[in-house]
C-alpha positions in Angstrom: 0.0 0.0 0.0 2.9 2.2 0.9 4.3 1.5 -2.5 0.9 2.7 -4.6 0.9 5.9 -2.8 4.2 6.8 -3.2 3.8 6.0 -7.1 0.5 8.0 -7.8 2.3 11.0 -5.6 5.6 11.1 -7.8 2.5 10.3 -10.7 0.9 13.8 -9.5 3.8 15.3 -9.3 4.7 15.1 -12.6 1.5 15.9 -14.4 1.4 19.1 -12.8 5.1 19.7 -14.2 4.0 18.9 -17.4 0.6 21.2 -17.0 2.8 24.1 -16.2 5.6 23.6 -19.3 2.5 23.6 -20.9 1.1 27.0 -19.8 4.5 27.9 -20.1 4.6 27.0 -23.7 1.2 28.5 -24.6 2.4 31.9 -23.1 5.4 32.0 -25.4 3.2 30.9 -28.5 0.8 34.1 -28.0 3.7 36.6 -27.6 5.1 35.6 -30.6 2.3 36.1 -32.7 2.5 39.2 -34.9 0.6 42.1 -33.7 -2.5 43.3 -35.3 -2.9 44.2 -38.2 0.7 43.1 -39.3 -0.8 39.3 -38.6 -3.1 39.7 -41.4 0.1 40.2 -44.2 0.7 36.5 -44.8 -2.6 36.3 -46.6 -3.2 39.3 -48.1 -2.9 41.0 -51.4 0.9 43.0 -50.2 2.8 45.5 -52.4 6.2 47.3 -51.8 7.2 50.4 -53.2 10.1 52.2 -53.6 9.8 56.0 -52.9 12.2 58.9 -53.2 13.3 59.7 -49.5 14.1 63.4 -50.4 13.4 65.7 -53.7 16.3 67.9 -53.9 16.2 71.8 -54.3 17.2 73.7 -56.4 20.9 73.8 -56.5 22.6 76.0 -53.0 25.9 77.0 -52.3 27.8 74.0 -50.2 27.4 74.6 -46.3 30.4 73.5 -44.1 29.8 70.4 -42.4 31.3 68.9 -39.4 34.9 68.9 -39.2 35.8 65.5 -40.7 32.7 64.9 -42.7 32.3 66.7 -45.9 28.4 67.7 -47.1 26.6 67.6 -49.7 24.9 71.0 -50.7 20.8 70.3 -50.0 21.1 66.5 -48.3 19.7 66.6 -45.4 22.5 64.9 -43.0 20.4 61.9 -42.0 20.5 60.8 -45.5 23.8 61.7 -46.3 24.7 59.7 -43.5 22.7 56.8 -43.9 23.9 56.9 -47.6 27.7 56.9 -46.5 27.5 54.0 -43.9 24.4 51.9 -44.2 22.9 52.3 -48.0 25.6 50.6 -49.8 23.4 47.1 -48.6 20.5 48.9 -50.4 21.5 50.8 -53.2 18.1 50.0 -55.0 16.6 52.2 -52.7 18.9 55.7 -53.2 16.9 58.4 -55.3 18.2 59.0 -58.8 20.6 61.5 -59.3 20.7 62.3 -55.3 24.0 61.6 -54.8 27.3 62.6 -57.1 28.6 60.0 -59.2 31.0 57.6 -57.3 30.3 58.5 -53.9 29.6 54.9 -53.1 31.9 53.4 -55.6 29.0 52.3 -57.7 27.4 53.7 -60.9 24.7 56.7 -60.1 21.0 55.7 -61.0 19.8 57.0 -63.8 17.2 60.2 -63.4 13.3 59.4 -63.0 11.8 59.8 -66.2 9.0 62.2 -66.5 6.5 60.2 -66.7 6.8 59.3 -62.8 6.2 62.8 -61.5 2.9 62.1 -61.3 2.5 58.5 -59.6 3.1 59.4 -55.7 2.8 57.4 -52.5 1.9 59.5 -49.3 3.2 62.7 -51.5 5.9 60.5 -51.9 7.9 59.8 -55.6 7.6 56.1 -56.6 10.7 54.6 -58.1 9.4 50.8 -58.3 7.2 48.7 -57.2 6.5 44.8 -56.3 4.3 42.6 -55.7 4.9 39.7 -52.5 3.9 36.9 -54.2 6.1 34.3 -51.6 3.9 33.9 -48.8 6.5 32.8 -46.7 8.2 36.2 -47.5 5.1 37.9 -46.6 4.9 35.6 -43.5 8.3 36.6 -42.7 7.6 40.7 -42.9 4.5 40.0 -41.0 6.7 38.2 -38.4 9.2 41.0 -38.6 6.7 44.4 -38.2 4.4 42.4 -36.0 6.9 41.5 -33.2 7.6 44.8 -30.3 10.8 43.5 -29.5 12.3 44.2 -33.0 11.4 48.1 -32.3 12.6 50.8 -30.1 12.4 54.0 -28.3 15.6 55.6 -30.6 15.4 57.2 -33.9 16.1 60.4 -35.6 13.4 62.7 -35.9 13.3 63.3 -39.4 10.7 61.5 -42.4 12.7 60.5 -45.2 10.5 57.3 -46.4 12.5 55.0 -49.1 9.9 52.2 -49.2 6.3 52.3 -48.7 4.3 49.0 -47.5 0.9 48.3 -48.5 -1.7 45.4 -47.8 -5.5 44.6 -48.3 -7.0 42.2 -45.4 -9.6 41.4 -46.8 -11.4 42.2 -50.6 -13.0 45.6 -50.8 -11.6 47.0 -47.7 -9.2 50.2 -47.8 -5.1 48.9 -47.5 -3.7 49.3 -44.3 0.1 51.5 -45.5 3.0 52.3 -43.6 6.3 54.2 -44.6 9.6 52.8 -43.7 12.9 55.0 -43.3 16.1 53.6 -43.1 18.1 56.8 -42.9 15.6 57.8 -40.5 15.9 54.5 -38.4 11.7 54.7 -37.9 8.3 52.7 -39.3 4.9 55.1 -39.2 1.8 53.8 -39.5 0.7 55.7 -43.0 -2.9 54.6 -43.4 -5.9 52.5 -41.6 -4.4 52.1 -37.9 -2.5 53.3 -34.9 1.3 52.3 -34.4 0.6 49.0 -32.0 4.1 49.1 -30.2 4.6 50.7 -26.8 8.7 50.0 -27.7 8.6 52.7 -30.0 9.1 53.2 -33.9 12.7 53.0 -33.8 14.2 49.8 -35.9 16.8 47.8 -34.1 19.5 46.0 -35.9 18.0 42.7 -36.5 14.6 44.4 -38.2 17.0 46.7 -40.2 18.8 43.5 -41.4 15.4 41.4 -42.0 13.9 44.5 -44.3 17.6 44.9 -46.0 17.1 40.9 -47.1 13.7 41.1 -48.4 14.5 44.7 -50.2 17.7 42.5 -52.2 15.0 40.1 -53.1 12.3 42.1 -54.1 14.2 45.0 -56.2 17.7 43.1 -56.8 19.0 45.6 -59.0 18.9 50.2 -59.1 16.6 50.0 -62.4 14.0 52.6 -61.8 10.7 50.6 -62.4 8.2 52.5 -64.6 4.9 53.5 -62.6 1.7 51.1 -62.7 -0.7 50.6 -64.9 -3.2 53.7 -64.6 -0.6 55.7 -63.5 -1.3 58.7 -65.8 -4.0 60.5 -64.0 -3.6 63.2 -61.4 -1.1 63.0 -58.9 -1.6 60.2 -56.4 -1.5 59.9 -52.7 -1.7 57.4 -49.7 -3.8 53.8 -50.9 -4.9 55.4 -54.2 -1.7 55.3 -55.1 -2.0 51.5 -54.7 -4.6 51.0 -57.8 -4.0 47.5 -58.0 -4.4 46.4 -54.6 -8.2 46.3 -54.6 -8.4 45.1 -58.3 -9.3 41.9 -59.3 -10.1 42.7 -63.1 -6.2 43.8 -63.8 -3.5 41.5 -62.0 -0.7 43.6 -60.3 2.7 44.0 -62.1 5.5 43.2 -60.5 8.4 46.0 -61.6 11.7 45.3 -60.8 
């Protein structure tokens, strides 16, 4: 009898181990799942678009810089910057003609033709465009913009967009668009909700290396893409810039 009781207690014992690991488990299951609405992006309709961070003025005389660090007359310093130390992984996304020729070592991107003037994204110049068409790409940006610990507090306070992300949930429903700044270091909700993450809009390293991969896969080379189909009426902003998202008649082109 001894025996039996000491074998159902160890018994006991061990189901409520396994009960909590459970729990446990379960807990670590919910965090990781992407915050709304960036958990609807593996599903749904998702296009990416390259904008023009900055449209240049008209040509200034050159401002002294910081000793050390020459300037470029009209870039703002965040760009120039981000374009000394960081761009060179994402050269697709520099605006034509922005920077003198060999500054990076690399031939300069042509100039926009006219034509694009016209096609803009949050008053933003589109470049390019393409279309996810790898769900597990789209499962891995969802992943990526859905998770709080891949943001933070720290960025610079400036709004230089170079790519533009949007997605349709669901048929018939306005996209939900955000703008994405790399020499900014920041994410803003563009269109259709509020920021979700109390960590901030800054982009730690890891989301800034995520986003660099799927940019090289998406827009693998500097071509400047010609605008969409439809592109030739009034100047477009925010999702109506996005005329294929909601269109089931005309399938989306993917420009590269």
């Amino acid at each position: 009898m001894r025996f039996n009781l000491d074998a159902w207690t160890r018994i006991a014992r061990r189901s409520t181990m396994s009960v909590a690991l459970l729990a446990s488990t379960a807990a670590v299951g919910c965090a990781a799942h992407p915050a709304a609405p960036f958990d609807t992006i593996k599903n749904a309709n998702t296009t990416l678009l390259r904008l023009q961070n900055y449209e240049p003025p008209a040509p200034t005389a050159a401002v002294p810089g910081a000793p050390g660090m020459p300037t470029i007359p009209g870039i703002p310093p965040e760009i120039q910057q981000w374009a000394t130390q960081a761009a060179p992984a994402l050269q697709q996304l520099l605006p034509p003609g922005l920077l003198p020729p060999g500054l990076l070592g690399a031939n300069p991107m042509p100039a926009a033709p006219a034509a694009q003037q016209g096609f803009r994204f949050h008053n933003r110049l589109v470049l390019g465009t393409a279309q996810v068409m790898d769900q597990d790409v789209r499962e891995e940006l969802g992943d990526m913009l859905g998770d709080e610990d891949n943001f933070q507090l720290e960025h610079q306070p400036c709004d230089y967009a170079e790519l533009g992300v949007g997605w349709v949930a669901q048929p018939n429903m306005p996209p939900y668009e955000i703008l994405i700044s790399f020499s900014c270091n920041n994410i803003r909700a563009a269109q259709g909700f509020a920021w979700p993450h109390a960590t901030g809009i800054g982009m730690k390293p890891k989301l800034v290396q995520g986003l660099t991969q799927i940019v090289q896969k998406l827009f693998p080379t500097t071509t400047v893409a010609s605008p969409p189909v439809g592109s030739s009426a009034p100047p477009l902003v925010g999702s109506a810039a996005l005329p294929l998202l909601n269109s089931a008649a005309r399938p989306p082109v993917v420009l590269l």
